[in-house]
Backbone as CSV, one residue per row, in Angstrom:
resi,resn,N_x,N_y,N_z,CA_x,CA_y,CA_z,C_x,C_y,C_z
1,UNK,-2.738,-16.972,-4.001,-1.303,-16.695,-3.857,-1.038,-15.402,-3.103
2,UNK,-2.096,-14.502,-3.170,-2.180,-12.814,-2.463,-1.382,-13.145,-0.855
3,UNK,-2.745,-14.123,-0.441,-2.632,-14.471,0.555,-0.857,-15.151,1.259
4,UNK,-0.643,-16.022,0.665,0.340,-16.686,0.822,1.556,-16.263,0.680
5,UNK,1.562,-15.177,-0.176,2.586,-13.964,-0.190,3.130,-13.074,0.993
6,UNK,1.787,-12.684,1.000,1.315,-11.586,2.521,2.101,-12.572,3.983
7,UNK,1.790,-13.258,3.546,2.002,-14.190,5.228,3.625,-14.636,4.904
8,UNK,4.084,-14.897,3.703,6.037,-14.890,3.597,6.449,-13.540,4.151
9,UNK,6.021,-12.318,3.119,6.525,-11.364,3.846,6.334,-10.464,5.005
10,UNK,5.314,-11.038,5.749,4.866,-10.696,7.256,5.981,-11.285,8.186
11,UNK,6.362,-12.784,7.221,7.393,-13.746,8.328,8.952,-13.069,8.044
12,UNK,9.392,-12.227,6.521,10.565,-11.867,7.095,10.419,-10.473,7.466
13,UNK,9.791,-10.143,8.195,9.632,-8.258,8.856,9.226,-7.343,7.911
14,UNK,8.560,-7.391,6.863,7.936,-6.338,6.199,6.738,-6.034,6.816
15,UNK,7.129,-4.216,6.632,5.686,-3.640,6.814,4.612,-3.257,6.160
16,UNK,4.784,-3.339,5.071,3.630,-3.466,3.613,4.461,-3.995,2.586
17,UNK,3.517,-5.086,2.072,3.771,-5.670,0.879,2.887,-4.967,-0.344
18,UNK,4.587,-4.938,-1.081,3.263,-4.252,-2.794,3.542,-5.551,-3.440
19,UNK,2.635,-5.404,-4.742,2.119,-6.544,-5.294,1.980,-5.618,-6.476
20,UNK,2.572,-6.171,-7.874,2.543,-5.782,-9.048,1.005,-5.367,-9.365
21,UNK,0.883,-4.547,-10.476,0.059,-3.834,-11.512,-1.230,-5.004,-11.315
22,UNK,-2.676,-4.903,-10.944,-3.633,-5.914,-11.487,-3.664,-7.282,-11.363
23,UNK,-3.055,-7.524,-9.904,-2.705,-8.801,-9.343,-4.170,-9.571,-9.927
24,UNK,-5.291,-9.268,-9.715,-6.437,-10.005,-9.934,-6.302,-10.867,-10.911
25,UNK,-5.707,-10.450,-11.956,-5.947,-11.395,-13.050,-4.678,-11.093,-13.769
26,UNK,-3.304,-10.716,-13.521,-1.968,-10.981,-13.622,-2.264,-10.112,-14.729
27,UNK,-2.996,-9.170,-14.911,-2.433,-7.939,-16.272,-3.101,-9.325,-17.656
28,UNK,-3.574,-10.395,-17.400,-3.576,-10.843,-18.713,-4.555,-10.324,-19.631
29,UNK,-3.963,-10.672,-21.066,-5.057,-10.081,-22.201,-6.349,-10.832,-22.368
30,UNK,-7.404,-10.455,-22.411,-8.375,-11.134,-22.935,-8.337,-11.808,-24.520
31,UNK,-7.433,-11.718,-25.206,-7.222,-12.715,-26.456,-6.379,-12.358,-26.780
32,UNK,-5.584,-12.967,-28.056,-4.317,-12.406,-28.480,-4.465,-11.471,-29.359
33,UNK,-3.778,-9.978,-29.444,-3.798,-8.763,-30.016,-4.753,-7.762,-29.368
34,UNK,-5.004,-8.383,-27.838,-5.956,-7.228,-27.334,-5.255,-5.922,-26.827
35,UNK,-3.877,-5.873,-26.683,-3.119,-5.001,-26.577,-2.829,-3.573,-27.068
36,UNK,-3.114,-4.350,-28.530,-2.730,-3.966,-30.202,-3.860,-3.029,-30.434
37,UNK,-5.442,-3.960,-30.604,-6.340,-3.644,-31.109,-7.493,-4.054,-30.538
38,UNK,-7.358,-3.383,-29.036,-8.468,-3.934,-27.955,-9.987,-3.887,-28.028
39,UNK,-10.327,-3.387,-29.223,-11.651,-2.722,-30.145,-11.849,-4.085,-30.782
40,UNK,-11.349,-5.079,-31.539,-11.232,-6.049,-32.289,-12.480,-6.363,-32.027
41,UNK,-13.634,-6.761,-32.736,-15.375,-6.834,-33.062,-14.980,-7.932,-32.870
42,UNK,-14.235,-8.675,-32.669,-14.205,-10.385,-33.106,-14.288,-11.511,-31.670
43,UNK,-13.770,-10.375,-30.756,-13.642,-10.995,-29.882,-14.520,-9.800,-28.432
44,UNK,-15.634,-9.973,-28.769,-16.509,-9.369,-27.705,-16.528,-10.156,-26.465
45,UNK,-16.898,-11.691,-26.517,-17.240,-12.342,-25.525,-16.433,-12.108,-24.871
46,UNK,-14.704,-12.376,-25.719,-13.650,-12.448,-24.249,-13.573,-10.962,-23.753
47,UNK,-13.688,-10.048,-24.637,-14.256,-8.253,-23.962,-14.579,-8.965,-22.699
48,UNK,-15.674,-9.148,-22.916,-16.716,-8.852,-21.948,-16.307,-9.519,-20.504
49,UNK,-16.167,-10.891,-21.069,-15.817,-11.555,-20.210,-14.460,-11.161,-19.171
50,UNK,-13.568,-10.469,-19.646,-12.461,-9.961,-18.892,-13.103,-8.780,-17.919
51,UNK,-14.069,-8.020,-18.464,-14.358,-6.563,-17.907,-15.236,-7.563,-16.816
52,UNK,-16.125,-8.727,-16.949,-17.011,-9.208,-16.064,-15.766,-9.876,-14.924
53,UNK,-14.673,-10.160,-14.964,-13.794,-10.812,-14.051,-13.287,-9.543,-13.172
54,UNK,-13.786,-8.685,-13.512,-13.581,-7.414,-12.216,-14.507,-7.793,-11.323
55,UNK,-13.649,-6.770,-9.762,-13.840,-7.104,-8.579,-14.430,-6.062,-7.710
56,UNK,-14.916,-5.844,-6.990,-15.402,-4.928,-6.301,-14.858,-4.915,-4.923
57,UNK,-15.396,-3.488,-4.209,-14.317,-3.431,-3.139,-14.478,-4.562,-2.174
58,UNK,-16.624,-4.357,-2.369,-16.764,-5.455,-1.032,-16.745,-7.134,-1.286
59,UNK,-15.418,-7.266,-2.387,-15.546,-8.650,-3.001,-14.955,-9.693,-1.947
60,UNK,-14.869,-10.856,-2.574,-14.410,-11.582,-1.340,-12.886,-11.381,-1.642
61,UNK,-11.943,-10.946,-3.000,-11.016,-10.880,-3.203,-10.217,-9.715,-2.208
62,UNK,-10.888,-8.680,-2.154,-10.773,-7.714,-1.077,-10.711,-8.664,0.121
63,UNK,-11.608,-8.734,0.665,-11.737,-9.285,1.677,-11.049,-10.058,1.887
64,UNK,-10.153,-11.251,1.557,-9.341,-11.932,1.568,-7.945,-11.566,1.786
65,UNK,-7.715,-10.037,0.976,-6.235,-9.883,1.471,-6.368,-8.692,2.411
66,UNK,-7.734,-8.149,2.877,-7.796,-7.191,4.167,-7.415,-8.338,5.439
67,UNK,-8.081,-9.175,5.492,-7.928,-10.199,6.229,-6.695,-10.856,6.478
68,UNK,-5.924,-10.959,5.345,-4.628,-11.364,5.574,-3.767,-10.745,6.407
69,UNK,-3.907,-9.054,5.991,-3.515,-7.749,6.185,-3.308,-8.271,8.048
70,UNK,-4.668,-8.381,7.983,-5.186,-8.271,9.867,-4.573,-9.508,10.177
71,UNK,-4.448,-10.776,10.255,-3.797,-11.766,10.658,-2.466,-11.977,10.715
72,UNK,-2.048,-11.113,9.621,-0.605,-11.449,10.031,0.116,-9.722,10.559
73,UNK,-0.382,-9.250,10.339,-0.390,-7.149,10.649,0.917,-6.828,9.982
74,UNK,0.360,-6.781,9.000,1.363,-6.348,7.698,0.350,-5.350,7.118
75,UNK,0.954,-3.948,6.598,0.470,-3.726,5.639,0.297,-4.164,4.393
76,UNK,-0.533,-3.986,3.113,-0.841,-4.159,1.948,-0.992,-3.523,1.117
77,UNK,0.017,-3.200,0.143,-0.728,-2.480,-1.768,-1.480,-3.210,-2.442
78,UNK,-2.720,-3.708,-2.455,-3.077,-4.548,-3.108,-3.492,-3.441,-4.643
79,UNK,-3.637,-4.409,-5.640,-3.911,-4.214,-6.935,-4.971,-4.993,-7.737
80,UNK,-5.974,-4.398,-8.568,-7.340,-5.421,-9.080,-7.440,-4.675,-10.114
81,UNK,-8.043,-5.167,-11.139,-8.949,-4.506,-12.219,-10.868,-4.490,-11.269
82,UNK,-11.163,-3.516,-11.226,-11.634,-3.200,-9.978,-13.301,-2.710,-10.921
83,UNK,-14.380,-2.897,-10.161,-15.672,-2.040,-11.165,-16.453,-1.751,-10.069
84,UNK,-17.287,-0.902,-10.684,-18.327,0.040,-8.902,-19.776,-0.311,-10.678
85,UNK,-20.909,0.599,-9.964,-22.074,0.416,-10.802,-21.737,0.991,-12.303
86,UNK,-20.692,1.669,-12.333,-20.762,2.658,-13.548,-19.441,2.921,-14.700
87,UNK,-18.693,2.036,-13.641,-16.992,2.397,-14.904,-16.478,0.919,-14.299
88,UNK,-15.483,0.631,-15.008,-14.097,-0.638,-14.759,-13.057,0.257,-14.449
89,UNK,-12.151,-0.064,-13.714,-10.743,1.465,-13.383,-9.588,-0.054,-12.807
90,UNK,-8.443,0.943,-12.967,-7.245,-0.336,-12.691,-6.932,0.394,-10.993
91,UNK,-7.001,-0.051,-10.116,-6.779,-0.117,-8.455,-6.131,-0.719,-8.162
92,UNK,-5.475,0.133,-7.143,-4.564,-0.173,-6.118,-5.459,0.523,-4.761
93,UNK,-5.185,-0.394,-3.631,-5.572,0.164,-2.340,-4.510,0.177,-1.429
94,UNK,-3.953,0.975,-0.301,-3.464,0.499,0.692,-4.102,0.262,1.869
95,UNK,-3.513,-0.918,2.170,-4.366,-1.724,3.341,-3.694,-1.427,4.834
96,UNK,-3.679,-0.856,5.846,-3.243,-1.245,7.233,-2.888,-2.245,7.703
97,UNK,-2.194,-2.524,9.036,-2.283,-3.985,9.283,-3.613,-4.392,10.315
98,UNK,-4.726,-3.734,10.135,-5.562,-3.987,11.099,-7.300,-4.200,10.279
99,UNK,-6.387,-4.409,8.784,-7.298,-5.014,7.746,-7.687,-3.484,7.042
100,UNK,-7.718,-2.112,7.334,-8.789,-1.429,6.826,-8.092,-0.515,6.108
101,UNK,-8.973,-0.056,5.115,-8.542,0.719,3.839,-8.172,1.949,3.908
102,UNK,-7.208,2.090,3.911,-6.711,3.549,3.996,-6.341,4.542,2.671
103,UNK,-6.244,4.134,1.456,-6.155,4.678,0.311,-7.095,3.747,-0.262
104,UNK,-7.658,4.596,-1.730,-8.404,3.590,-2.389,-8.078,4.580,-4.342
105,UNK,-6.867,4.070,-4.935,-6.471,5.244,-6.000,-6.672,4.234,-7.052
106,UNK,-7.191,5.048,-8.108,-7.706,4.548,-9.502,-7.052,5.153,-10.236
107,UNK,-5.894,4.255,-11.258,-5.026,4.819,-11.955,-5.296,6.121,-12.965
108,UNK,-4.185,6.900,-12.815,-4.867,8.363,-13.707,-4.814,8.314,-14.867
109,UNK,-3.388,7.958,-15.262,-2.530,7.586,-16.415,-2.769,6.240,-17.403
110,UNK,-4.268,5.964,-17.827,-4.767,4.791,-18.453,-3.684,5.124,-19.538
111,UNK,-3.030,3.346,-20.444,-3.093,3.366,-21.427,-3.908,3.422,-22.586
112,UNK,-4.609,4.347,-23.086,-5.733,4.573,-23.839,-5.359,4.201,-25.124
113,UNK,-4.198,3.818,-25.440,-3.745,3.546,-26.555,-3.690,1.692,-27.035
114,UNK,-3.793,1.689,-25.796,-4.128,-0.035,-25.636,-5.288,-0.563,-25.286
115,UNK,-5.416,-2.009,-24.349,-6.445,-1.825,-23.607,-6.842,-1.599,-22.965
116,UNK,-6.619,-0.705,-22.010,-6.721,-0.006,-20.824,-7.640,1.529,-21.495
117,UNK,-8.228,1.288,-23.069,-8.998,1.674,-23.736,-10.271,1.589,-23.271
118,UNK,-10.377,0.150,-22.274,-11.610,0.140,-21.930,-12.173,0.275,-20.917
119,UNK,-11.220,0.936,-19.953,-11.282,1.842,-18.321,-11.638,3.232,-18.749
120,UNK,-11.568,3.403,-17.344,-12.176,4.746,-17.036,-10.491,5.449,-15.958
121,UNK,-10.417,6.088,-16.866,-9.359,6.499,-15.776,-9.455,7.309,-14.588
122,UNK,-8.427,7.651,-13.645,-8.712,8.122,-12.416,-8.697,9.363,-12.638
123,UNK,-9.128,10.493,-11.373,-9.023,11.809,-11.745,-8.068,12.570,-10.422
124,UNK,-7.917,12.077,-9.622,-6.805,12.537,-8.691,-5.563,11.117,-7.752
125,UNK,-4.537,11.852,-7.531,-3.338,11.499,-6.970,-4.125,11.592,-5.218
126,UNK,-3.489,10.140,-4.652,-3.611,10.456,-3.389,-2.649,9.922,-2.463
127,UNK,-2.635,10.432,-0.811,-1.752,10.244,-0.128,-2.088,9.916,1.084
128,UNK,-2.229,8.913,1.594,-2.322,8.585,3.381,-1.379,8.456,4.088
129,UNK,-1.209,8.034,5.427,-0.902,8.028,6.307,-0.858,6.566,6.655
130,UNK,0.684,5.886,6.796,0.384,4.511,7.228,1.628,4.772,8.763
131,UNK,1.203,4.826,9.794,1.979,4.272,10.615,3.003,5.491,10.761
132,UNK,2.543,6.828,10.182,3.491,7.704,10.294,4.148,8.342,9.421
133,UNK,3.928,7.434,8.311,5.012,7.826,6.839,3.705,8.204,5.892
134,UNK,4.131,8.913,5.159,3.011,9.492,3.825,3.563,8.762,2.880
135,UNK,2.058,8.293,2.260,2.470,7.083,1.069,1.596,7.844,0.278
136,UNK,2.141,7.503,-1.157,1.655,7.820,-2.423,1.200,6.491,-2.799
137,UNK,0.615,6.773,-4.272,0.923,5.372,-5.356,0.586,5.935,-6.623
138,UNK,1.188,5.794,-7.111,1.519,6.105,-9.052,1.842,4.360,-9.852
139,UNK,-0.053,4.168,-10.789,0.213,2.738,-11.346,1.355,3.192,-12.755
140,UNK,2.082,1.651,-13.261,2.672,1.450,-14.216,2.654,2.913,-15.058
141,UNK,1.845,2.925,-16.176,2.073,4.382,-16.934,2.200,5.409,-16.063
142,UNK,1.797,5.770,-14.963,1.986,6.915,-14.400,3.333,7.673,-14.211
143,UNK,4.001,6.441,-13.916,5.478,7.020,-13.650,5.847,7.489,-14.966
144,UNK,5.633,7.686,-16.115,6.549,8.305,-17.221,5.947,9.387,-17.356
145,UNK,5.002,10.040,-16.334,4.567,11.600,-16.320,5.459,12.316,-15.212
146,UNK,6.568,12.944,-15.141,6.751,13.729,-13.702,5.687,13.934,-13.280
147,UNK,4.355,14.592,-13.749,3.415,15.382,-12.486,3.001,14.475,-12.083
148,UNK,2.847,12.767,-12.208,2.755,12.015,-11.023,2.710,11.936,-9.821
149,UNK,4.330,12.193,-9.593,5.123,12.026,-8.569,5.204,13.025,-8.049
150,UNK,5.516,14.304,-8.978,5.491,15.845,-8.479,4.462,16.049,-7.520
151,UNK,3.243,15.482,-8.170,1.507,16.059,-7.492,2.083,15.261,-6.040
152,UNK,1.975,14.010,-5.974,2.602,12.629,-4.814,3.457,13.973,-3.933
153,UNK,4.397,14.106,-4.140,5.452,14.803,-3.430,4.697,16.224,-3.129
154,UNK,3.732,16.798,-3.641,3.186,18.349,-3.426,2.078,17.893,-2.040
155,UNK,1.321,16.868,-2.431,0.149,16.795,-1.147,1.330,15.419,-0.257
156,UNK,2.467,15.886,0.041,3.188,15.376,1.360,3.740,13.988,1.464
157,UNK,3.632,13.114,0.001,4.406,11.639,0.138,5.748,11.586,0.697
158,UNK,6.234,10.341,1.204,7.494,10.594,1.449,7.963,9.530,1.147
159,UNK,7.342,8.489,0.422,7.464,7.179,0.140,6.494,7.181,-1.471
160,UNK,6.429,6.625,-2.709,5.919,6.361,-3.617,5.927,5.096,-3.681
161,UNK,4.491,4.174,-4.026,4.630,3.020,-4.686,4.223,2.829,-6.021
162,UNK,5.144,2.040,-6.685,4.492,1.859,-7.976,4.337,0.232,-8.429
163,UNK,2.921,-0.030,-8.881,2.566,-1.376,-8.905,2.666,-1.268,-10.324
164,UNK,3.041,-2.437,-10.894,4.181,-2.247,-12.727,2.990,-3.307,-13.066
165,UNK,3.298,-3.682,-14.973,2.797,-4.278,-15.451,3.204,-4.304,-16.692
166,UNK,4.504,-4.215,-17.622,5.170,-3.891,-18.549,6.345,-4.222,-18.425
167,UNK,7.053,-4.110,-19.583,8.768,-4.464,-20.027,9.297,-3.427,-18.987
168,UNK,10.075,-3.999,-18.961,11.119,-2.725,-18.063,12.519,-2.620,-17.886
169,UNK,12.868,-1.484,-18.867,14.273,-1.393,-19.239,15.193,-0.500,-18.719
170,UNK,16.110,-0.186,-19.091,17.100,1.108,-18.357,16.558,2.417,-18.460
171,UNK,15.856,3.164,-19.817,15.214,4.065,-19.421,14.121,4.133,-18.342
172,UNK,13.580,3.080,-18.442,12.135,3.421,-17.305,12.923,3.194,-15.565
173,UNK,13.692,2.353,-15.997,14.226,2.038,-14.168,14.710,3.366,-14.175
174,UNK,15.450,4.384,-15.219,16.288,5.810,-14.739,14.911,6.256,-14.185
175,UNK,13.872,6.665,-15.172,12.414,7.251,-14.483,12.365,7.033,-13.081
176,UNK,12.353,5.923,-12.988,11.952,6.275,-11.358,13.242,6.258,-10.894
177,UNK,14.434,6.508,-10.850,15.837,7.242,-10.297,15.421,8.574,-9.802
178,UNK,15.143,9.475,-11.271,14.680,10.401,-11.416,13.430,11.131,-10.945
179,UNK,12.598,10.569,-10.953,11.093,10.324,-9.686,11.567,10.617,-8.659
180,UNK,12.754,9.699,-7.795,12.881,9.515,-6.502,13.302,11.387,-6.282
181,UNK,15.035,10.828,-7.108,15.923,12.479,-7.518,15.386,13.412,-7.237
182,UNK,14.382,14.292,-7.933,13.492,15.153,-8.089,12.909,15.350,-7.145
183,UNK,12.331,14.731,-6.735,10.879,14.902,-5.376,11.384,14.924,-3.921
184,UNK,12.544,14.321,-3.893,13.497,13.760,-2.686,12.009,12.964,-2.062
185,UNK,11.289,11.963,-2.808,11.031,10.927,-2.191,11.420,9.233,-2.337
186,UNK,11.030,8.258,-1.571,11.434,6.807,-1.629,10.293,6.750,-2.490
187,UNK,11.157,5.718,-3.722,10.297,4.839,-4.359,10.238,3.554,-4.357
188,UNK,9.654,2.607,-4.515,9.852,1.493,-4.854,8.789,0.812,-5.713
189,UNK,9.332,0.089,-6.792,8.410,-0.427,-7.572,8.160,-2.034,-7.816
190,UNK,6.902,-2.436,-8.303,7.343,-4.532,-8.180,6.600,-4.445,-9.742
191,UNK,7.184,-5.434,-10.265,6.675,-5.711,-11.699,6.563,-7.292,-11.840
192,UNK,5.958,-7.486,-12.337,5.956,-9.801,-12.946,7.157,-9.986,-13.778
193,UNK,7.958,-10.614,-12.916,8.716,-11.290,-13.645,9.063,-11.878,-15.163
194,UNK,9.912,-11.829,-15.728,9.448,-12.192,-16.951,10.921,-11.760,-17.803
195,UNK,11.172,-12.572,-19.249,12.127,-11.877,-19.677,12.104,-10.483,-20.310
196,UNK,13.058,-10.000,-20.110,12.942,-8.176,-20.289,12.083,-7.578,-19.483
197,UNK,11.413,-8.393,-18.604,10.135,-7.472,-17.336,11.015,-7.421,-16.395
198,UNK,10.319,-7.678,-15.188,11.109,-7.770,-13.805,11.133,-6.457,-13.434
199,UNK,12.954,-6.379,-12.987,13.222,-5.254,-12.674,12.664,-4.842,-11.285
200,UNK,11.990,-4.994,-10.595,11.620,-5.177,-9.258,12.696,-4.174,-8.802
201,UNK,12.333,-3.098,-8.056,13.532,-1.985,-7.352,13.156,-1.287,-6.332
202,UNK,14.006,-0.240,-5.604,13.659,0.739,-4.545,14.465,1.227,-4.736
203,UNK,14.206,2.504,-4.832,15.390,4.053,-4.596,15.212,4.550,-3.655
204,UNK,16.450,5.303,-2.796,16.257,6.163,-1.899,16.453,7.592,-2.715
205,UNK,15.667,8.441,-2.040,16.555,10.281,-2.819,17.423,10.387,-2.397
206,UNK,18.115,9.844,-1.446,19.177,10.491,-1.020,20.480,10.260,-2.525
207,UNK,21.052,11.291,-3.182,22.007,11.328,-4.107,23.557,12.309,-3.675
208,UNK,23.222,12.797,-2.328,24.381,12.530,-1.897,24.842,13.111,-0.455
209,UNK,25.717,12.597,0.040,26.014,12.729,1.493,26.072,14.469,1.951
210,UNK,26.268,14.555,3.165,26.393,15.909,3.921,27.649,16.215,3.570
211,UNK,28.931,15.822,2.773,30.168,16.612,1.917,29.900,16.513,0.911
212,UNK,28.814,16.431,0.107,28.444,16.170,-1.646,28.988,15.260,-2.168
213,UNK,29.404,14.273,-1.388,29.774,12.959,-2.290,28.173,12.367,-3.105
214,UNK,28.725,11.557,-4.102,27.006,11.410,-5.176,27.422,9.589,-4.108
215,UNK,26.236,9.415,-4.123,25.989,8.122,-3.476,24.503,7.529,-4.757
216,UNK,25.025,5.838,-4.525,24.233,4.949,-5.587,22.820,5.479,-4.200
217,UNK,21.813,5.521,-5.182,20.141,5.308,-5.094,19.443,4.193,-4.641
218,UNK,20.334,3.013,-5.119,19.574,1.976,-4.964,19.767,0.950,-4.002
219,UNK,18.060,0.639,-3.430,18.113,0.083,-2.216,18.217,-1.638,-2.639
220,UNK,17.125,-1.680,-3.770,17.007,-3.128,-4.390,17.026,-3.134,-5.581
221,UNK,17.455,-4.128,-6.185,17.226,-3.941,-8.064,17.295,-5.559,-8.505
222,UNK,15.963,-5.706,-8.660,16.313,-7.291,-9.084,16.610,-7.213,-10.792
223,UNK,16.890,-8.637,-11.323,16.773,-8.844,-12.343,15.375,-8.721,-12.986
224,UNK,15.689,-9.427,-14.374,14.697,-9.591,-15.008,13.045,-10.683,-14.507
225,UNK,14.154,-11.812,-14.671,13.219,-13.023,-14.415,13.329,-13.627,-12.939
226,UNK,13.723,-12.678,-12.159,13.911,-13.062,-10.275,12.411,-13.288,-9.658
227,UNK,12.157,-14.188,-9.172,10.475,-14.485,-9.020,10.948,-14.855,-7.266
228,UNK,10.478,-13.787,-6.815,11.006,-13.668,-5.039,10.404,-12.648,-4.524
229,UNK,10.085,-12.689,-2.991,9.592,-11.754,-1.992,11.234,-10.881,-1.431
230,UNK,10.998,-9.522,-2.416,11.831,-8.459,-1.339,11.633,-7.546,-1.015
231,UNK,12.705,-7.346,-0.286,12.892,-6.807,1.106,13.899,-4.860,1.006
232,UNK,12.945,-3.571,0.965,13.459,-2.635,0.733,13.248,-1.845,2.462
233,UNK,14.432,-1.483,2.795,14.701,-1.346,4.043,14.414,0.439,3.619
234,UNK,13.309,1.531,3.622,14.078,2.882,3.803,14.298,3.283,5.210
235,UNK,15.572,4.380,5.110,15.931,4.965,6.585,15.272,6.442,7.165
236,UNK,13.701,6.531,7.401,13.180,7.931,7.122,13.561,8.795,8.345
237,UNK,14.318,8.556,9.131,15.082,9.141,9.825,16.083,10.737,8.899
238,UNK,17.023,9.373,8.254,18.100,10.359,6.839,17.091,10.941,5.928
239,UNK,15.948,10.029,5.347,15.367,11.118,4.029,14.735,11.824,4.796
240,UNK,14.061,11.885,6.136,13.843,12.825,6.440,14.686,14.209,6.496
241,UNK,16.002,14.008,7.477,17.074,15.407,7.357,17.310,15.546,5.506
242,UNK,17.579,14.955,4.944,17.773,14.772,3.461,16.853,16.089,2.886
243,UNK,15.673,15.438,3.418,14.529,16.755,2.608,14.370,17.838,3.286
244,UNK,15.000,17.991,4.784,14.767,19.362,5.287,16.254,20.147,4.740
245,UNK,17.042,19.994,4.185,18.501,20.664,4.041,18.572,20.922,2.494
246,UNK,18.036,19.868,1.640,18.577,19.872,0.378,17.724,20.739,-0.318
247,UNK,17.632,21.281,-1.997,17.087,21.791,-2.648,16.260,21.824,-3.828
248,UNK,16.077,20.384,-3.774,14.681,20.281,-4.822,13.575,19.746,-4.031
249,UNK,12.972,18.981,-4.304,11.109,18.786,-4.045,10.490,20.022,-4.049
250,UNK,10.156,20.969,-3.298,9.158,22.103,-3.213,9.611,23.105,-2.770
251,UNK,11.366,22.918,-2.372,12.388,24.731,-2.005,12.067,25.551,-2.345
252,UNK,12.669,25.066,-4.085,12.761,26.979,-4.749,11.665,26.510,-5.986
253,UNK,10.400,26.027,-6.401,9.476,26.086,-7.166,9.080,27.228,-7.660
254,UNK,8.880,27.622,-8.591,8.345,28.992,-9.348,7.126,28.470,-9.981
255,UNK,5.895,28.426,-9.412,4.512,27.694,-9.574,4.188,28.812,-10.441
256,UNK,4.137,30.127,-10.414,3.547,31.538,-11.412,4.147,31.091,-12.437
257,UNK,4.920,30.837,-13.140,5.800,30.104,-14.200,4.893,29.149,-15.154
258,UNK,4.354,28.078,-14.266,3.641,26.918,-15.069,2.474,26.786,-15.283
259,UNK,2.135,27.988,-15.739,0.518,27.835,-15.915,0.507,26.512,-16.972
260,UNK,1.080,26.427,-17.924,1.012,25.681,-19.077,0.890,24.225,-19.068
261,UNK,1.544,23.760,-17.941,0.892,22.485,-17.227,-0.359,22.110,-16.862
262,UNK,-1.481,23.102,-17.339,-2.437,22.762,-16.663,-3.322,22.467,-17.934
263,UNK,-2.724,23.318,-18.819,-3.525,23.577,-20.416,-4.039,22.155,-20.642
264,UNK,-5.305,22.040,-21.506,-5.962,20.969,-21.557,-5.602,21.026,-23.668
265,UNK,-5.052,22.145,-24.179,-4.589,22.277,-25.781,-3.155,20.932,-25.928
266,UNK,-3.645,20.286,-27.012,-2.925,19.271,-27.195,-2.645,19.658,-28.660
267,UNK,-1.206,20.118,-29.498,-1.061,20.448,-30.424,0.047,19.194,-31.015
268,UNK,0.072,19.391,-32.354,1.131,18.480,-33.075,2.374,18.620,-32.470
269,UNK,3.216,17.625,-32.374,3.025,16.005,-33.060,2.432,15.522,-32.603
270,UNK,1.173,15.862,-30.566,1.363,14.733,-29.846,-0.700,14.399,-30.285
271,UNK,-1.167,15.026,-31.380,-2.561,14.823,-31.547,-2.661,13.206,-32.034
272,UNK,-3.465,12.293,-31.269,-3.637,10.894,-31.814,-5.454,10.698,-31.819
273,UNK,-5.219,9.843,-32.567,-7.021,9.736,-33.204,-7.198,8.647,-31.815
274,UNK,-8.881,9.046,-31.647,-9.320,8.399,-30.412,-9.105,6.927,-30.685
C-alpha cells in the first residue's frame, strides 16, 4: 500500500509524502494487553515474533519505497519498526525523490511505559536538507516534549514532521499549534485513522499578519475517521519573512538561564518504577 500511496500523491503534486507512526506493521500489538503489560511471560512467542517482523535499512521494504520515491520523484517520510545487529528502534527516514536517504532518525521519546518498553530509544534530533527547506521529524510521543521541537528549530528546521500512532484529541492537536507557535516552524502531522484517532493536520507559525491581526494556523485538519491522501500547501516564502521579523524561535532566548533542562535528577511526583 506504501507504494500505491506514494504514486496517488506524486499524481496530485506532492513533494513528500508522510506516512503515519510504524507504517511496517500499522503500530499493531503483538497480543491483546501488550500495551498495558508488554512484559506479560505469557506471550513471548508473539514478543518475539513482532520484534522478528522488524526491518532493516537494506530490506526490501526500504527498498521498495526508495524506489517508489525514484519513479515517481516524490519525496518520502517513511516509517518502520526498524532493527540493525544490536537494538529494535521505531524509524522514520526521509527519502529524496531520487530514491536516497537523507535523514535516518530513531525515535527519542520511546513510550517506556508501554511497549515501546521493548526499543531502544534514539539519542539525537535531526535535520536535513530536502530541496532547500530544513526538515525535522519528531515521532508520536515526541511532540508532548517542547525540547523536541525546540532542539528541531535550534539545529535550523523550518518544517517539522510528525509520524502519529495514538488517540488524538484537542489537547494534543493544541501541542502541535503550540510546537508550530513557539518555534515559528511548519508542522504537519498524519495519524491512522480511526475513531477518536485521525486528526491528520498542518500548521503554519504564522499567528499573525504584518498589523497583528491573530490569523487561524491551520493549513489541514482532518477528522477523526477521514481515510485520504492530503494535501498541505506551506508558503516558505511568508514563514520565511515571518521568522526573520517576529520574536520567538531563537530572538531573545536566555540559554544561561536553563541549565536545569539538561539535569538528568528526576524527583517526585514524576519517579516511576522501571
Amino acid at each position: 500500500m506504501a507504494v500505491q500511496y506514494i504514486k496517488e500523491a506524486s499524481g496530485m503534486g506532492a513533494d513528500l509524502v508522510l506516512f503515519p507512526e510504524m507504517w511496517s506493521n500499522g503500530y499493531a500489538p503483538p497480543f491483546d494487553g501488550a500495551f498495558d503489560n508488554p512484559m506479560d511471560p505469557a506471550f513471548e512467542k508473539e514478543r518475539r515474533a513482532w520484534l522478528d517482523s522488524a526491518v532493516t535499512m537494506d530490506s526490501d521494504y526500504v527498498a521498495a519505497i526508495q524506489g517508489a520515491a525514484a519513479k515517481y520523484k516524490v519525496g518520502v517520510c517513511a516509517t518502520f519498526l526498524s532493527k540493525t545487529e544490536d537494538k529494535f528502534q521505531n524509524t522514520a527516514i526521509i527519502i529524496d525523490r531520487g530514491g536516497n536517504i537523507l535523514l535516518n532518525y530513531a525515535k527519542v521519546h520511546t513510550c517506556d511505559f508501554s511497549l515501546e518498553k521493548l526499543l531502544k530509544h534514539g539519542d539525537a534530533f535531526q535535520v536535513c536538507d530536502f530541496e532547500g527547506v530544513q526538515l525535522g521529524v519528531m515521532i508520536c510521543y515526541d511532540r508532548e516534549f517542547p525540547e523536541s521541537a525546540r532542539v528541531l528549530m535550534l539545529k535550523g528546521a523550518e518544517i517539522i514532521l510528525v509520524p502519529n500512532a495514538c488517540d488524538m484529541n484537542p489537547p494534543r492537536i493544541n501541542q502541535l499549534r503550540t510546537r508550530a507557535f513557539e518555534n515559528m516552524v511548519g508542522v504537519a502531522m498524519a495519524n491512522y485513522p480511526g475513531k477518536g484517532w485521525g486528526g491528520s493536520c498542518a500548521f503554519s507559525p504564522i499567528v499573525f499578519d504584518e498589523n497583528g491581526n491573530c490569523l487561524d494556523q491551520a493549513i489541514v485538519m482532518a477528522d477523526d475517521t477521514l481515510e485520504d491522501i492530503l494535501i498541505a500547501a506551506f508558503d516558505m516564502d511568508r514563514i520565511r519573512a515571518y521568522r526573520a521579523r517576529e520574536t520567538w524561535g531563537n530572538a531573545y532566548r536566555k540559554p544561561a538561564a536553563y541549565g536545569d533542562l539538561v539535569s538528568t535528577e528526576v524527583k517526585e511526583p514524576f519517579i516511576r518504577s522501571k
